[in-house]
N, C-alpha and C positions, 0 to 999 in steps of 0.2 A: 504493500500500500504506500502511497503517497509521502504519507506521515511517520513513515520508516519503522511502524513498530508493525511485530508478527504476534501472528495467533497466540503464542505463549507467552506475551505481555501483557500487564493489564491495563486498562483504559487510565488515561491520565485520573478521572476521578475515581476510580479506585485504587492507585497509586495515590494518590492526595489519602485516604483515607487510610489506607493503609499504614501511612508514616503517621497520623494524628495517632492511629490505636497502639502502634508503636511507641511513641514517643510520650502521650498519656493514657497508661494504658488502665487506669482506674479513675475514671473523673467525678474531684466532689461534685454535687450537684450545688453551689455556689462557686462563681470563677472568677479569676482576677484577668484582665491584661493589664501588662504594665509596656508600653510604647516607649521607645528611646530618640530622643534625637541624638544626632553624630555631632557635627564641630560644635566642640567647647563642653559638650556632654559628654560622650563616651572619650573622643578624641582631641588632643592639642594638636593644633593647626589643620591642616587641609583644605579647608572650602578656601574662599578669595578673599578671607578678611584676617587669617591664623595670622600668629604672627611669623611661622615662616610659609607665607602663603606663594612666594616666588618658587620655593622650593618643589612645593607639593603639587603631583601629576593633576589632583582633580581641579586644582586653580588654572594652569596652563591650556587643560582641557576645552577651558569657556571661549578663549581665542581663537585657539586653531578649530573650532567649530566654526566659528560666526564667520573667522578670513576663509574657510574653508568653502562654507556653502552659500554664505551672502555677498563674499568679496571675490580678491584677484587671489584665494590659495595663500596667500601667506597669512599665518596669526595677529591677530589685530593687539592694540594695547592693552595690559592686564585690566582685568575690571577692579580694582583699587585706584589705578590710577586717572581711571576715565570718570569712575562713578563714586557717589558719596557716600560714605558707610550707611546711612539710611537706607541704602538702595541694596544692599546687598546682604548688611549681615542680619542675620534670622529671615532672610527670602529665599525661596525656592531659588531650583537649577532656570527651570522654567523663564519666570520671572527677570534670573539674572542676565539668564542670554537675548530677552526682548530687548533689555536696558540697554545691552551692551552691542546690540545693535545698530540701536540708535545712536550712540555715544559715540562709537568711535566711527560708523559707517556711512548714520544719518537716514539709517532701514527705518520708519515705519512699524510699528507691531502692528498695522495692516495687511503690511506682507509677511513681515517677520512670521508672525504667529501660523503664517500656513506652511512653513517649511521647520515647524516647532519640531515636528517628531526625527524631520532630517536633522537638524542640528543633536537632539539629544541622541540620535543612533551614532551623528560625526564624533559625537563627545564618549561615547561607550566604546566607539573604534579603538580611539586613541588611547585609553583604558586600556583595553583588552592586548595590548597589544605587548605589555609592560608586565613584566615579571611580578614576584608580590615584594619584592626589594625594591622596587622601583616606586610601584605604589605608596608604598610605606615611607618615603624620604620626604621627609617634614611635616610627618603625623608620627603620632605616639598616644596607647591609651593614659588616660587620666586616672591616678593617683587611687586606689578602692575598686576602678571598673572592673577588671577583670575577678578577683577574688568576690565581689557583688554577683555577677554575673553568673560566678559556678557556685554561690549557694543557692539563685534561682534556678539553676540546672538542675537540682534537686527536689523544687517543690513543685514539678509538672503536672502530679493530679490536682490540684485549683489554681495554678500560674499559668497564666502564656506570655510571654517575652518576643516583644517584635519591636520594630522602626516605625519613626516617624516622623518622617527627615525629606527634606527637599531634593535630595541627590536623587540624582538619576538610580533608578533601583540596581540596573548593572552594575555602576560603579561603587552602590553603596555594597553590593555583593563582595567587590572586591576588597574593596576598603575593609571590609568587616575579616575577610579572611588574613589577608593582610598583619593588621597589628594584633592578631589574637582571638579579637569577640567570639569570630565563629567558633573557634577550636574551643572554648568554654561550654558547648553544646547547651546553650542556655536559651536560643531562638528559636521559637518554634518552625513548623515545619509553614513550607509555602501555602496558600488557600489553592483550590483550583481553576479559581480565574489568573492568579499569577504562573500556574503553569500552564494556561493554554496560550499566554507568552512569552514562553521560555525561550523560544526560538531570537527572540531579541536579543536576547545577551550571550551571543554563540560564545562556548567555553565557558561560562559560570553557570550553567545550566544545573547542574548538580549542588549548587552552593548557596540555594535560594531559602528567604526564608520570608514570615510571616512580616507584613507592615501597609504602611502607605506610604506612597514615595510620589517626590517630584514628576517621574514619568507617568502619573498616574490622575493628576490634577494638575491646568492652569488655568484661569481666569483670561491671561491674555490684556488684564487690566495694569500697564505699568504706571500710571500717573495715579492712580488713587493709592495711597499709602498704606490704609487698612487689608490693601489684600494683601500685604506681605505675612498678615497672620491669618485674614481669611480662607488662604488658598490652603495653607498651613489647617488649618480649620476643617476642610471636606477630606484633608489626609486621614486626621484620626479617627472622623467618622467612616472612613473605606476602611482603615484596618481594623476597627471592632466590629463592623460588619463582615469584613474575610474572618475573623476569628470567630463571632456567633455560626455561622455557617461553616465551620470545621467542628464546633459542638455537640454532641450525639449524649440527650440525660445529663448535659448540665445547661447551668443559665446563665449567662455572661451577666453579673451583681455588679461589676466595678471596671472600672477605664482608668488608669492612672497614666497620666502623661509626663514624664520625666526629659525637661529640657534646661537650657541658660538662657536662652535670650526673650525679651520682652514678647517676641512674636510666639516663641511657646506658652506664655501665661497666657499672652490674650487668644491665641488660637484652641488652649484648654479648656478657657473660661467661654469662650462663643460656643463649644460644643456642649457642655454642659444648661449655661443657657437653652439652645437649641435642644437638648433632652426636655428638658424642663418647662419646654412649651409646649410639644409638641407628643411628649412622653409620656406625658403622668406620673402618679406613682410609684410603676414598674421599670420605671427606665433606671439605667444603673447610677452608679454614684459618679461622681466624674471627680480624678483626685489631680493634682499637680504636685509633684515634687519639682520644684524651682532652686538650681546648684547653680551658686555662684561662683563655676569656673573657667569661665570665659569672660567676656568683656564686661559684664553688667554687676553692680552690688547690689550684696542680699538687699538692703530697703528700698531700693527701685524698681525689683522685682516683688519685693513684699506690696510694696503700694499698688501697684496691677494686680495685684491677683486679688485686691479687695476685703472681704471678708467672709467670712466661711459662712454657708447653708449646710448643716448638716444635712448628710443623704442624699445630697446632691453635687454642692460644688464645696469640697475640701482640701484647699491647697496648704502645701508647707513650703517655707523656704530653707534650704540650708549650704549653710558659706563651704562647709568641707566638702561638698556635692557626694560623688559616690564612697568616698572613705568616712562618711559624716557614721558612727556606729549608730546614729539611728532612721539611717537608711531602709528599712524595711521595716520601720515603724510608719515611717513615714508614706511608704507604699501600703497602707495600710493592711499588712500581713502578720503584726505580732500583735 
């Protein structure tokens, strides 16, 4: 067949199910997801704002996309230099290559925006093309991530561990394999609408794991400011939706969204709202773990995130972010 799999394989969705019973193979009937964002959360540097953001493959990535498929082939100027930290840090891949479009080209996200998904496959080329050394040079995990990471590996019958991060999902595949995350086996398995994508990211195909990502939402909105968390916003609600629909006898009770920058508090805090209008009673709790290990300080991120409704919208801030020992209190797990 076409699709290269034979008689004694099984259908992508029973391979999708297969690795969930695998992977949780007793599920409470109460469940957690807990969503990660990458730069400045899990990882030091990489996206185009790190501070060795020259260094790191996924910052380069954004140029030789946009000189690639919108210009004359050569990589255009880094998006630090072109564009204002407003524009970039805590915004989607999406989002950054509209800007950076226009910035340094003078594209239009009229046109931009129709050759979005060429530019994020230009950007996963260039990825895929790199070794995990390569990947990995001017990113590093963050200080508790990993030792975090493999005690959630451990609590699979009511945890699921996924992304929720702007990166392009290839690259964040890679990235993740990269500096460690994956090898913690602490990410749940991919949903089965992410595998009937898989074909995207030739050679990380095997490496996939549960979330929402940048290739999976853009608004196409670069001049209103709010979608830099809005878009951020339809992410988390895709990956609690990939996660209820891997659930078989449990019920997805909590959403915790673990990021650093202002656009994960208010992209947490809009979807919990959005539960909360549209939800009722039954809708889950929406939590924020708010780490201040990237550019932003704990009371900045305390003041967005507002004030707690219990059972709804529960955020915590904490300055040691993943090494904070009360870390998985604050995921609401102890």
């Amino acid at each position: 067949p076409e699709s290269g799999w034979t008689m004694a394989r099984p259908s992508l969705a029973t391979a999708a199910a297969l690795a969930v019973v695998l992977l949780f193979p007793t599920l409470a009937s109460s469940f957690t997801l807990i969503t990660f964002d990458v730069d400045g959360t899990l990882v030091a540097g990489g996206g185009p704002s790190g501070k060795e953001a020259e260094a790191s493959a996924h910052s380069r990535a954004f140029g030789h996309a946009v000189g690639s498929i919108l210009g004359d082939g050569s990589p255009t100027a880094p998006v630090a230099s072109v564009l204002r930290t407003e524009q970039y840090h805590g915004s989607t891949d999406g989002l950054i290559l509209l800007r950076l479009a226009r910035a340094a080209l003078g594209v239009e996200p009229d046109v931009s925006a129709a050759r979005l998904d060429d530019l994020m496959a230009c950007m996963y080329e260039y990825i895929s093309k790199l070794d995990d050394e390569e990947v990995a040079q001017g990113i590093s995990p963050l200080p508790g991530v990993l030792d975090r990471l493999s005690d959630l590996a451990t609590m699979k019958s009511s945890v699921a561990c996924g992304l929720v991060t702007g990166n392009v999902e290839g690259i964040a595949r890679r990235k993740m394999r990269a500096v460690g995350v994956l090898g913690t086996g602490a990410l749940a398995p991919p949903s089965d609408q992410q595998l009937l994508r898989n074909s995207n990211w030739a050679g990380a195909e095997d490496i996939g794991f549960l979330g929402g990502f940048g290739s999976d939402f853009c608004s196409g909105d670069i001049d209103d400011a709010s979608r830099n968390y809005l878009d951020r916003s339809e992410q988390i609600a895709i990956a609690a939706e990939r996660c209820r629909s891997s659930l078989t006898g449990a019920e997805l009770r909590r959403v915790v969204h673990v990021g650093d920058a202002p656009a994960d508090v208010l992209a947490a805090r809009a979807y919990a709202d959005r539960l909360e209008s549209t939800g009722g009673d039954d809708s889950p709790c929406v939590g924020m773990v708010a780490v201040a290990t990237g550019s932003y300080g704990a009371e900045e991120l305390k003041e967005l995130a507002g004030e707690t409704r219990p059972g709804k919208w529960e955020p915590t801030v904490l300055e040691e972010g993943m090494a904070d020992p009360g870390f998985m209190r604050a995921c609401g797990l102890l």
